[in-house]
C-alpha positions in Angstrom: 0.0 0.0 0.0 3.1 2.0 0.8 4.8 1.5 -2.3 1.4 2.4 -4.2 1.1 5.6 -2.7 4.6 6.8 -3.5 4.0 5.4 -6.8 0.8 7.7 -6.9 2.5 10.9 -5.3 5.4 10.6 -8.0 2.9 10.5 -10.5 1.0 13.7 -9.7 4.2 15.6 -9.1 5.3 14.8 -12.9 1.6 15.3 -14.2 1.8 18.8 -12.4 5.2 19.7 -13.5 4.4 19.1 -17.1 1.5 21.3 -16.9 3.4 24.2 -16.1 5.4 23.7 -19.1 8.6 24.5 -17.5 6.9 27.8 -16.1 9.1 29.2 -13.0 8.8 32.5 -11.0 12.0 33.3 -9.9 13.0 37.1 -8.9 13.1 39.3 -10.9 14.8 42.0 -8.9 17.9 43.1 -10.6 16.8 41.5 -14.3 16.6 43.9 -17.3 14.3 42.4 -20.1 13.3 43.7 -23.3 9.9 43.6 -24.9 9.1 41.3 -27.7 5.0 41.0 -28.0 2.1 42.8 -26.4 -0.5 40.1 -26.2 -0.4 38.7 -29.7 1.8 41.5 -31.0 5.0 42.0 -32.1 6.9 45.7 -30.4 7.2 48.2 -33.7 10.0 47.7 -36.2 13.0 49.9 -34.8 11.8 50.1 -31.6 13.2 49.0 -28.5 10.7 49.2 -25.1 12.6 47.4 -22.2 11.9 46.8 -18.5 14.4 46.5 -15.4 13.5 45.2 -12.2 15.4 47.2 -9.5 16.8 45.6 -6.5 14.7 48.1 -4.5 11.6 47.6 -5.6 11.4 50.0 -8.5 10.7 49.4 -11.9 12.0 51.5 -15.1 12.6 50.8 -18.7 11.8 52.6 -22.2 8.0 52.3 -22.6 9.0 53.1 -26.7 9.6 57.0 -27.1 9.3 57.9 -23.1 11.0 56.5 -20.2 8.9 55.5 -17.2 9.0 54.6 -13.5 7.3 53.5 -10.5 7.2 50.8 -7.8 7.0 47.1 -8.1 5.9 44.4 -6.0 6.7 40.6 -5.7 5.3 37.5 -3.6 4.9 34.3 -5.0 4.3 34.6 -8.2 2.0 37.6 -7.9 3.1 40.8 -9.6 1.9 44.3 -9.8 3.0 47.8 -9.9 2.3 50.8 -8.7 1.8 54.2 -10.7 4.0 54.8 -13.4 5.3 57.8 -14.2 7.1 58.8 -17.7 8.6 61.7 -19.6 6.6 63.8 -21.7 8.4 63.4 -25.0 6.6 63.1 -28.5 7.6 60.5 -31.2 5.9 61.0 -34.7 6.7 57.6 -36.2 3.9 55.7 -37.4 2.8 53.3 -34.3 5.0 54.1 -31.5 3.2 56.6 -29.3 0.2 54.2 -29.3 2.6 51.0 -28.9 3.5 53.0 -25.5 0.0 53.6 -24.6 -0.9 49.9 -24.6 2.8 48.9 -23.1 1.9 51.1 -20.1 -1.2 49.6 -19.9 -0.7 46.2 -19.9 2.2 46.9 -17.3 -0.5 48.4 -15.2 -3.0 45.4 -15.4 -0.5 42.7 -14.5 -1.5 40.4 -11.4 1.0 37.6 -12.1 4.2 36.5 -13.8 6.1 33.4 -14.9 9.5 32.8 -16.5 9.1 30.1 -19.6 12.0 29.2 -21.6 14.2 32.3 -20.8 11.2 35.0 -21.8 9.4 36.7 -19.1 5.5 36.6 -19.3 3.4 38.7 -17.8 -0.5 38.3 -17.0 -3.3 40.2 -16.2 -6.0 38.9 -13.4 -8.0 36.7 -16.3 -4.7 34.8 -17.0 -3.9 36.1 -20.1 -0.4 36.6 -21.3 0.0 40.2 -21.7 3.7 41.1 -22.2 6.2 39.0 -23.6 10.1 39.7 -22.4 13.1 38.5 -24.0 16.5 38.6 -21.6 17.8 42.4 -22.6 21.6 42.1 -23.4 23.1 44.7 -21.5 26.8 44.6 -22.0 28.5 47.1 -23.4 31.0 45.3 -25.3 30.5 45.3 -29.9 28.3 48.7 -29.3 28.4 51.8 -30.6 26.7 55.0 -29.3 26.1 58.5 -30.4 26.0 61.4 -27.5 22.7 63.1 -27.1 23.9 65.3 -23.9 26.7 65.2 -21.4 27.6 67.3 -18.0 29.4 70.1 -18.7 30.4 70.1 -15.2 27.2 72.6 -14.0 24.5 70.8 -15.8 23.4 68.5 -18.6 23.9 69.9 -21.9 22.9 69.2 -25.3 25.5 69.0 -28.0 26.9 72.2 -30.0 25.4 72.4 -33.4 26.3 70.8 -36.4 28.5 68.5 -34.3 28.3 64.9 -33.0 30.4 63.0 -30.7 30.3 58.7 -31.0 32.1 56.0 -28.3 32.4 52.6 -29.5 32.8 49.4 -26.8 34.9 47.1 -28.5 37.6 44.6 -27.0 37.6 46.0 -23.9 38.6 49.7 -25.6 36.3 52.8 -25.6 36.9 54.9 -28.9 35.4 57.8 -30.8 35.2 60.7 -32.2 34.7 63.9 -29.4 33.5 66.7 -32.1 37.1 67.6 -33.2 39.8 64.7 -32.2 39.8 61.2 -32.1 39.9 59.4 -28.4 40.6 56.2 -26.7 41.3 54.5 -24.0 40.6 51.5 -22.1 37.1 50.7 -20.0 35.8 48.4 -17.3 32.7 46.9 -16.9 31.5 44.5 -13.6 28.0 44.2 -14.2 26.3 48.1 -13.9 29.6 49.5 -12.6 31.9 50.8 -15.3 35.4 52.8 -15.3 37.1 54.3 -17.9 41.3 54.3 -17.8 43.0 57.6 -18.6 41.8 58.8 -22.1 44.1 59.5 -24.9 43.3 61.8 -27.6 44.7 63.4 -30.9 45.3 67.3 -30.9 44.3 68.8 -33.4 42.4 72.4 -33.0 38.9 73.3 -34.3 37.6 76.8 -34.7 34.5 75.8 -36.0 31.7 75.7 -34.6 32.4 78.0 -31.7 32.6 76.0 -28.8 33.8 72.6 -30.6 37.0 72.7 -28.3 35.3 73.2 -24.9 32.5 70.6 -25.9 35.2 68.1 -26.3 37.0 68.8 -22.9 34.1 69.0 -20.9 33.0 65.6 -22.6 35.8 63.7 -21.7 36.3 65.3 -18.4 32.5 63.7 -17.5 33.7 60.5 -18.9 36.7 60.6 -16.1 33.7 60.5 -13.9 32.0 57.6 -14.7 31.5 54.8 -12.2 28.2 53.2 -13.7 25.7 53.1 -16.5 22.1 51.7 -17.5 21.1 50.8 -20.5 17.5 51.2 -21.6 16.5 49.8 -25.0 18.5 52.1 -27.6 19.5 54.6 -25.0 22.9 54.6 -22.7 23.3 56.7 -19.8 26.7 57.6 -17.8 26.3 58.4 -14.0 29.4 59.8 -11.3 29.4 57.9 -8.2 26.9 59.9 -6.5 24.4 58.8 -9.4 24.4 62.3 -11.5 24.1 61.8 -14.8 27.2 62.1 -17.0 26.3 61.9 -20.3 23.5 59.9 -22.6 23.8 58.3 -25.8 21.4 56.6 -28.2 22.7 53.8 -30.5 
């Protein structure tokens, strides 16, 4: 009788484990994912909506044109968040804004989550799938960026006119081109901490546009002061020690 009911327990637990399809629900604190479907639907072409689990309960990520924020909660399974606040920005291609609308959305109706197969799925109350997640690949290394705004040691700038300023992660070098010379030096990334080694640059001297010169010092001077980054979909962002913001790039 024994030996029939272990026989019967064993049973159940294999019948149960392949209904959950290799479903898990790990945490997620500390995870960055990146958005593949909403319900049915594949994310916009060129897009590149994202979602990170901080380890202190807050959520933030790329809802498509904006970046958002608010507070998350886990417990067995269960997942919901509270409001979410984003930026106010506009984007005029075809799809996105309203792609961020229903991203939002669905992030607001989620009651559950599971992890299945590597992606992250998350469901509303009814126990429908509405977000699909993909593991984000955060590493810096193979990338290039462009610069969008740096600190100029007061405040966070936008870029002179008619100029543009890359880096490029590759081999464990950082490279680019600062608006008038050509940099380079080494970097160091240990998961969201990142250093840069003392950067090296060509000398030649720009006289157009005014300001070229003091863009590029002030540029690599924030870059000296680097000791982490995130990385949101298509957008990079430098912060100091103290967590100011340093500069922000866009692939």
């Amino acid at each position: 009788m024994k030996t029939k009911m272990t026989l019967l327990f064993l049973l159940l637990t294999f019948l149960l484990a392949a209904c959950g399809g290799g479903a898990d629900t790990p945490s997620l604190a500390g995870r960055a994912w990146a958005l593949e479907k909403i319900g049915d639907l594949p994310i916009v072409e060129n897009t590149a909506p994202t979602l990170v689990f901080g380890e202190d309960g807050q959520a933030s990520g790329n809802g498509s044109c904006n970046r958002f924020g608010g507070s998350y909660e886990l417990k067995a399974g269960k997942l919901t968040f509270g409001p979410l606040s984003s930026t106010m920005m506009a984007c005029l291609e075809a799809g996105v804004m309203e792609q961020e609308a229903a991203y939002l959305q669905a992030l607001q109706s989620a009651a559950a989550y599971q992890v299945k197969d590597g992606q992250l799925l998350i469901l509303d109350a009814s126990g429908q799938v509405v977000l699909t997640f993909a593991p984000q690949d955060t590493s810096l290394e193979g990338k290039t960026w462009t610069l969008t705004a740096f600190n100029d040691g007061n405040n966070l700038v936008s870029l002179v006119i008619d100029t543009q300023i890359n880096a490029e992660f590759k081999d464990g070098n950082l490279s680019g081109q600062g608006g008038c010379n050509n940099y380079n030096g080494l970097f160091n990334q240990d998961g969201k901490k990142l250093s840069f080694g003392p950067l090296a640059s060509t000398e030649m001297a720009c006289g157009e546009p005014v300001g070229v010169m003091e863009q590029e010092s002030a540029y690599l001077a924030a870059l000296s002061k680097v000791a982490s980054y995130s990385m949101e979909g298509n957008r990079l962002t430098l912060f100091d020690a103290s967590g100011l913001i340093m500069a922000e790039f866009v692939k």
